[in-house]
C-alpha positions as CSV (number, residue, x, y, z in Angstrom):
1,X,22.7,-2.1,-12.9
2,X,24.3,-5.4,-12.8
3,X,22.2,-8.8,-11.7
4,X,24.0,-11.9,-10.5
5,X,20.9,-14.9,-10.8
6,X,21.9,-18.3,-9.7
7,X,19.5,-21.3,-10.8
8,X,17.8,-23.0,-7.6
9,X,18.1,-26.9,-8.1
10,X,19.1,-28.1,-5.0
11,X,19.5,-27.0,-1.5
12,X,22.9,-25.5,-1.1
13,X,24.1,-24.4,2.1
14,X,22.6,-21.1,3.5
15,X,19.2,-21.7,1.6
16,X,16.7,-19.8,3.2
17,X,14.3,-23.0,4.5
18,X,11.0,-21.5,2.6
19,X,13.0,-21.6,-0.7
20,X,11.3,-25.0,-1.3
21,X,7.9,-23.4,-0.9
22,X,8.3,-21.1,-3.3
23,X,5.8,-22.2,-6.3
24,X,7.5,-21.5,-9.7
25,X,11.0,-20.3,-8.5
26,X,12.9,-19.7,-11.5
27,X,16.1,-18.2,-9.6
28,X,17.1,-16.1,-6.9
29,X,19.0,-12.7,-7.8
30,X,20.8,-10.1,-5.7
31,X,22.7,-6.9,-7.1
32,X,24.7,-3.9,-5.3
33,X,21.8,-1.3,-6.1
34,X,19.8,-3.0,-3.4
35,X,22.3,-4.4,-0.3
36,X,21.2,-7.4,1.7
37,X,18.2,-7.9,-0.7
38,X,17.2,-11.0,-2.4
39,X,14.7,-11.1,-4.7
40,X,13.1,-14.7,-5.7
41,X,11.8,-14.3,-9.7
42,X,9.0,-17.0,-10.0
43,X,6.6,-17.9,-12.6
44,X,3.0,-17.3,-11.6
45,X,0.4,-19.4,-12.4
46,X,-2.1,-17.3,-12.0
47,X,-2.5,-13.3,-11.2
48,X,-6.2,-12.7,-9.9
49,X,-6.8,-13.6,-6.6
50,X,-10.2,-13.9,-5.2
51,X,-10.9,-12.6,-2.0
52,X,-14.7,-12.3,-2.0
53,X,-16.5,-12.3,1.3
54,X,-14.5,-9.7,3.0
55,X,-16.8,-7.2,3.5
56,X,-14.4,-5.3,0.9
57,X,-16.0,-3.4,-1.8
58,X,-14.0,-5.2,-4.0
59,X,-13.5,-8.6,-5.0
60,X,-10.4,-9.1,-7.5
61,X,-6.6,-8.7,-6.2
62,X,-3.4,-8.2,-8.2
63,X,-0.1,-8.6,-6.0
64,X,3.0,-8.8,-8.2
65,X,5.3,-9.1,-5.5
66,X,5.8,-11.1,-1.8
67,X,7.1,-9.3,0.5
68,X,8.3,-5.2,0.5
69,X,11.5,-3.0,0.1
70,X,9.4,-0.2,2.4
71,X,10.6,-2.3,5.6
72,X,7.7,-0.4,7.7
73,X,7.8,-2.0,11.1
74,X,3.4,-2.0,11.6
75,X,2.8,-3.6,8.5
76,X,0.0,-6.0,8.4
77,X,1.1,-8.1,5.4
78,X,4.4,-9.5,7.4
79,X,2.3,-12.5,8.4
80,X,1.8,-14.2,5.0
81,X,5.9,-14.8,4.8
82,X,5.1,-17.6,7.3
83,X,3.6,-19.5,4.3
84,X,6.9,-19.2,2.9
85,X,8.7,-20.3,6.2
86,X,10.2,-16.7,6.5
87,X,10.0,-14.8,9.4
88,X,8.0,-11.9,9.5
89,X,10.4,-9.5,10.5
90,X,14.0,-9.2,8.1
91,X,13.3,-11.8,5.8
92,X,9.7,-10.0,4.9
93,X,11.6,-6.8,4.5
94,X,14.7,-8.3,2.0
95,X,13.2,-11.8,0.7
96,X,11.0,-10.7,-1.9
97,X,9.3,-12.6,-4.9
98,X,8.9,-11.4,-8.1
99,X,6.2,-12.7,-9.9
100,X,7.8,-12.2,-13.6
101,X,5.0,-13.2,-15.4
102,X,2.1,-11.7,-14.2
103,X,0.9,-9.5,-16.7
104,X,1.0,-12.1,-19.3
105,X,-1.3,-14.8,-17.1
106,X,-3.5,-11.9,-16.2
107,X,-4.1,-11.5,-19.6
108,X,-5.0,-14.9,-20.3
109,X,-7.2,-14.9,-17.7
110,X,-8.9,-11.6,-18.1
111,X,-10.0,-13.3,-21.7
112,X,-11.9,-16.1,-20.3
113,X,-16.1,-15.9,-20.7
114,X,-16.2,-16.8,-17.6
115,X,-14.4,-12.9,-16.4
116,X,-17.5,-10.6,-15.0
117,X,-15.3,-7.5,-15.6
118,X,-15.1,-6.8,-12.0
119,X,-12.8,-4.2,-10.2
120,X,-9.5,-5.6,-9.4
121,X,-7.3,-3.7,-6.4
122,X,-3.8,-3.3,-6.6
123,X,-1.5,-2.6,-3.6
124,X,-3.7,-5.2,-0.9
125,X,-1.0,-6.7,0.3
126,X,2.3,-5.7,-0.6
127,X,2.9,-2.0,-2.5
128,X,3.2,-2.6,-6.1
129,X,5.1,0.2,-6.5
130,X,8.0,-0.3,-4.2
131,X,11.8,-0.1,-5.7
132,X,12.3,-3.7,-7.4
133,X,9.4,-2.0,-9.9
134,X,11.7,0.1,-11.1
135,X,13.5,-3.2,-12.5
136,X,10.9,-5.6,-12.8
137,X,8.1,-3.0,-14.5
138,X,5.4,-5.1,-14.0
139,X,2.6,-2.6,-13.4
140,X,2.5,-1.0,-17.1
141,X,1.8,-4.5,-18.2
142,X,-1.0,-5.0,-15.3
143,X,-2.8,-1.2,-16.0
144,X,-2.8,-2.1,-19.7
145,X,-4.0,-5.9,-19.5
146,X,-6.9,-4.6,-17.5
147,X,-7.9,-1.6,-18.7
148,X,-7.5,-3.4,-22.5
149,X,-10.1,-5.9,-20.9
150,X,-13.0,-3.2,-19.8
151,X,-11.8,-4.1,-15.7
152,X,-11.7,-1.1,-13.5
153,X,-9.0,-0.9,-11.5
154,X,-7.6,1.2,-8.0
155,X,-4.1,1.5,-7.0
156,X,-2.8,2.0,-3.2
157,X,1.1,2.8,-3.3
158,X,3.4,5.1,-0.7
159,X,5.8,4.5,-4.0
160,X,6.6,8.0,-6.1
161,X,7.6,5.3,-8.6
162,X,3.9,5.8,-9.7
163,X,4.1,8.7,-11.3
164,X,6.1,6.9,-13.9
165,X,2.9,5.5,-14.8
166,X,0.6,8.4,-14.5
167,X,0.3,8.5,-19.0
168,X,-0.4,4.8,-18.5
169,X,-3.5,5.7,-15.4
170,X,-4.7,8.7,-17.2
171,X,-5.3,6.3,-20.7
172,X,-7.0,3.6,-18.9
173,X,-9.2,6.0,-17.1
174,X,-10.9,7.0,-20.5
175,X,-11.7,3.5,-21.2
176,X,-12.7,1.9,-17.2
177,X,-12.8,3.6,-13.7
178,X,-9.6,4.5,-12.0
179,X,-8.9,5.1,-8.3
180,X,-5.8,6.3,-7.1
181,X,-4.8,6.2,-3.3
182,X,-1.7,7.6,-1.8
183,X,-0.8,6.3,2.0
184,X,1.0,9.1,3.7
185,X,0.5,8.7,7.7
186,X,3.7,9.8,9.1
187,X,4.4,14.0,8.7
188,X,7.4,13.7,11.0
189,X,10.4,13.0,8.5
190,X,12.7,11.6,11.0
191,X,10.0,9.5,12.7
192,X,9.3,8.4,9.1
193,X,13.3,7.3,8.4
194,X,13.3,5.2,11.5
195,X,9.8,3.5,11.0
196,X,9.5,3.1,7.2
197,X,12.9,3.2,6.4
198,X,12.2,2.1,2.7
199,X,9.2,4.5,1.7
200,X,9.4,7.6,-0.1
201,X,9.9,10.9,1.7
202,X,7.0,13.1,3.2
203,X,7.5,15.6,0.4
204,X,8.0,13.2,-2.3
205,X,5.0,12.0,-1.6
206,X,2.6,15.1,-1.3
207,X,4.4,16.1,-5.2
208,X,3.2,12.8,-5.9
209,X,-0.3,13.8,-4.9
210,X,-0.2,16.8,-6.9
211,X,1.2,15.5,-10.1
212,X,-1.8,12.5,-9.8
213,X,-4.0,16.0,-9.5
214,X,-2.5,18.0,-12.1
215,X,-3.2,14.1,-14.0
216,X,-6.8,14.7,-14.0
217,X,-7.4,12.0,-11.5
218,X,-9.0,11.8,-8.4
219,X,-6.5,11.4,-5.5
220,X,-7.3,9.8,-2.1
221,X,-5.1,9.5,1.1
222,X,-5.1,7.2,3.5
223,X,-3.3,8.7,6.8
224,X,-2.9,5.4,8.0
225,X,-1.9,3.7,10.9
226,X,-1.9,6.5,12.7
227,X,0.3,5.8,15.7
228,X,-0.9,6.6,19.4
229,X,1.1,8.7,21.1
230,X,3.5,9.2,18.0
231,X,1.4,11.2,15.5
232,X,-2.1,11.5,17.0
233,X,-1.8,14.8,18.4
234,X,-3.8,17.6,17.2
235,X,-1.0,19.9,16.1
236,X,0.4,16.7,14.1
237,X,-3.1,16.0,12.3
238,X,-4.0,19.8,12.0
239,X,-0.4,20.0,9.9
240,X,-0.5,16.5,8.1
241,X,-4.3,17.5,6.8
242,X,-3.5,21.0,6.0
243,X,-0.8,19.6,3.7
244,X,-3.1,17.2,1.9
245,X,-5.5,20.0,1.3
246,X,-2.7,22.3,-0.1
247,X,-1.7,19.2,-2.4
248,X,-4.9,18.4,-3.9
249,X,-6.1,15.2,-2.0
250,X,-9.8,13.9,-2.7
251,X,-9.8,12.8,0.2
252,X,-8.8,11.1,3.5
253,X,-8.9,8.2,5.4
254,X,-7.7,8.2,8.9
255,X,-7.2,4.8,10.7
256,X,-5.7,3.9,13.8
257,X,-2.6,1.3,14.3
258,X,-4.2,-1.9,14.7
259,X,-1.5,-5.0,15.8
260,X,-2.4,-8.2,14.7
261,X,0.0,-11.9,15.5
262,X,3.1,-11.8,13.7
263,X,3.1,-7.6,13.5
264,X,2.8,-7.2,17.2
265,X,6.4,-7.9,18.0
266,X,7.8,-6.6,15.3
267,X,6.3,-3.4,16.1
268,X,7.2,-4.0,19.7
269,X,10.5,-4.7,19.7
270,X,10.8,-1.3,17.3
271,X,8.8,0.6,20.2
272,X,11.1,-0.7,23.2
273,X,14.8,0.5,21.2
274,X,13.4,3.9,20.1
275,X,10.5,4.9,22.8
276,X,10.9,2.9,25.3
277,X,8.6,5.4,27.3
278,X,6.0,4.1,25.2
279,X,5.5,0.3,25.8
280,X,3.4,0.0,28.6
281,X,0.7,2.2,27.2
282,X,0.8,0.0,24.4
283,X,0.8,-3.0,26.0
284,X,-2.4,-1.3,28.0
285,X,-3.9,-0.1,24.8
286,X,-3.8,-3.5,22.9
287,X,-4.2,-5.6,26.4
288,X,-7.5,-6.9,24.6
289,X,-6.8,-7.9,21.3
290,X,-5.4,-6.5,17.8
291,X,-7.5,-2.9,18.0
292,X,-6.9,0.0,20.2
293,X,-9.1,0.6,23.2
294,X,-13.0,1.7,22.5
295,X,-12.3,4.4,24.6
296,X,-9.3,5.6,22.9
297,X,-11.1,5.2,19.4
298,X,-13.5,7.6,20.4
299,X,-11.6,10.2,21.5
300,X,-9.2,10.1,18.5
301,X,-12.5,10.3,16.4
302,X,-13.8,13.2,18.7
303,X,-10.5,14.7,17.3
304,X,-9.6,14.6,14.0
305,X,-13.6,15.1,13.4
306,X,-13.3,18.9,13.1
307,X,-9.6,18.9,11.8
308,X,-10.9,17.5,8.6
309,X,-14.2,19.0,8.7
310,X,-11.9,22.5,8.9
311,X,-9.4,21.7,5.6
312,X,-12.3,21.3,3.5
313,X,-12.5,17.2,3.6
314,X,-16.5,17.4,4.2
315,X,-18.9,15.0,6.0
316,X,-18.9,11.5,5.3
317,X,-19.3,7.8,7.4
318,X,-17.2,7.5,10.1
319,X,-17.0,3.5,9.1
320,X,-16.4,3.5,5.1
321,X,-16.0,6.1,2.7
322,X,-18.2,6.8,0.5
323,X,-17.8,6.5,-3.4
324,X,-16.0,9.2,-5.9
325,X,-16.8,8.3,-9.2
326,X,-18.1,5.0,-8.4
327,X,-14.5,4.5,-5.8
328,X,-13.8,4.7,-2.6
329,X,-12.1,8.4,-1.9
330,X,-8.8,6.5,-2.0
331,X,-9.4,4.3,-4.9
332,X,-8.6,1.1,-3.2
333,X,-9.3,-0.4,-0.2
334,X,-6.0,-2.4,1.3
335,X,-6.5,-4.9,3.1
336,X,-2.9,-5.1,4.2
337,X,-1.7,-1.9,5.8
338,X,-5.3,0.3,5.7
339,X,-7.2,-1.7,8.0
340,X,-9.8,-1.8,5.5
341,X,-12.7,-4.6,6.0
342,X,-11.6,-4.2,9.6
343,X,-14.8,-3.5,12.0
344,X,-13.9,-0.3,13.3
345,X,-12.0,2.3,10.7
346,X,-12.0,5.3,13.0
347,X,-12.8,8.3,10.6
348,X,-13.3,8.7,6.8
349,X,-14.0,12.3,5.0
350,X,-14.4,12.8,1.5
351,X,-14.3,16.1,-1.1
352,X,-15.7,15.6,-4.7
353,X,-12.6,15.7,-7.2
354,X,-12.8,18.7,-9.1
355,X,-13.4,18.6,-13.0
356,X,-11.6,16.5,-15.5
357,X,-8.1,18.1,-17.2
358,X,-6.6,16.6,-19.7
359,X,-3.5,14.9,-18.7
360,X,-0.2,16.7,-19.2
361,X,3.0,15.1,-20.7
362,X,4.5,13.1,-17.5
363,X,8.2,12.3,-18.3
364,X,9.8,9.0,-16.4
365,X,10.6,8.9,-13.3
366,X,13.8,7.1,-11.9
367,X,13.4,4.1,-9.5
368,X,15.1,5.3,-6.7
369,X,13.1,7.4,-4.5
């Protein structure tokens, strides 16, 4: 793969306008493998972020990278490109910053007295397992720094590119706690290419689930957003869950589409081209603010209740989920695209993982999906 960088100095003409904003921009690079993509390689000054307050159930972030290859329309991460003075539409999708660095200042800061060794979640904001990871491999780096440092970690991806790093998980699980959570909401393939055009296919995805199984480590799923109308129906839930079950999933998370400022269009403008049908019940649905109707909420709860109760996903809260091994049944809670920390998660099920194997030999896997 060949990489053409350019040093930024100056503004030259066509500079995106947020270029300026970019703290620690080193150079921007584009290459063939990746068309229309620019990725922005800066040098972090610092990798933990601090998010404390949330009503999380975690504290720490890690996000190596701004912005996300997996171009899906409902994301709730778009909004923070504004910082940047990117929209939150293309430029979210192909601007992308690369924080080089960040395993090496995690480090450093992982060292300091001051560091109470609490969990860090990866995948809050943007997925740290989307394609430019197959160049950039910053995660190895990341898993080892903490796990090296006594940190528990989770991990929230939709990237197969994981499973290059399932050796690296399975290590760091002997030494701190290790959650794993795969997102897998769409089980329509051809709904999937046209609303998540960069993420992983259905199946690659539920072999991803089953290798983190065959790993020896628990394996939640979050089927999240799901999409009213789109992939609410019984039939669609009844195959997506039976699916999970058959692929080894410690459990799932089930969360409807919420549409917050700067997603809303986006999402919108996606709804009017392909379902056109669609947009006033949206509109009617989300007349009062970022969350679906109390009355729909219920009913989809009323729903998927006994479709997960009858694939073996057990009885938990229907607000949080309760702990495997210390972690939520997903192994992170993401801000960004799970509606975690949001008041009203509609459903959450849970299934103890079953006993420890030792991890087999997991060879690499390419970066390309």
């Amino acid at each position: 793969m060949r990489w053409a960088g350019q040093q930024i100095d100056v503004e030259t003409p066509g500079t995106l306008p947020g270029l300026g904003l970019i703290a620690g921009l080193v150079r921007s690079v584009t290459t063939p493998e990746f068309q229309g993509i620019t990725f922005h390689e800066v040098v972090a000054r610092s990798a933990l972020n601090s998010v404390p307050g949330t009503g999380l159930p975690f504290n720490w972030t890690v996000n190596p990278y701004r912005g996300c290859t997996h171009a899906c329309r409902y994301c709730f991460a778009r909004p923070t490109h504004k910082y940047l003075e990117l929209d939150t539409g293309q430029d979210f999708d192909r601007q992308i910053v690369v924080k080089t660095n960040v395993a090496d200042v995690l480090r450093r800061e992982l060292a300091r007295p001051s560091w109470n060794h609490e969990q860090v979640a990866l995948g809050t904001n943007t997925d740290p397992y989307q394609r430019a990871e197959g160049r950039y491999r910053l995660m190895p780096g990341i898993i080892e720094a903490l796990a090296a440092s006594g940190t528990p970690l989770s991990v929230l991806t939709k990237g197969t590119l994981l499973r290059r790093d399932l050796g690296l998980l399975s290590a760091a699980a002997g030494e701190v706690r290790v959650g794993i959570g795969i997102s897998l909401a769409l089980g329509d393939e051809e709904l999937r290419r046209r609303l998540e055009p960069g993420v992983p296919s259905v199946r690659g995805r539920l072999d991803l689930i089953r290798a983190i199984r065959e790993a020896g480590l628990p394996c939640g799923v979050m089927v999240a957003p799901v999409l009213p109308w789109l992939t609410d129906s019984a039939d669609h839930l009844d195959h997506l869950f039976a699916q999970l079950a058959e692929a080894g999933a410690t459990g799932v998370t089930t969360l409807i589409l919420h549409l917050r400022p700067g997603v809303k269009d986006w999402f919108m403008s996606w709804l009017a081209h392909d379902h056109p049908d669609l947009v006033s019940r949206y509109e009617s649905l989300y007349a009062h603010g970022s969350y679906a109707s109390p009355s729909y909420r219920k009913a989809f709860e009323d729903k998927a209740r006994p479709l997960l109760d009858k694939h073996g996903f057990g009885r938990g809260s229907s607000h949080r989920s309760k702990p495997i091994n210390g972690m939520n049944p997903t192994g992170v809670v993401d801000g960004a695209e799970s509606g975690w920390g949001d008041p009203d998660p509609t459903t959450t099920r849970f299934r103890p993982p079953p006993r420890r194997q030792p991890p087999p030999e997991v060879p690499d896997q390419q970066p390309l999906f």
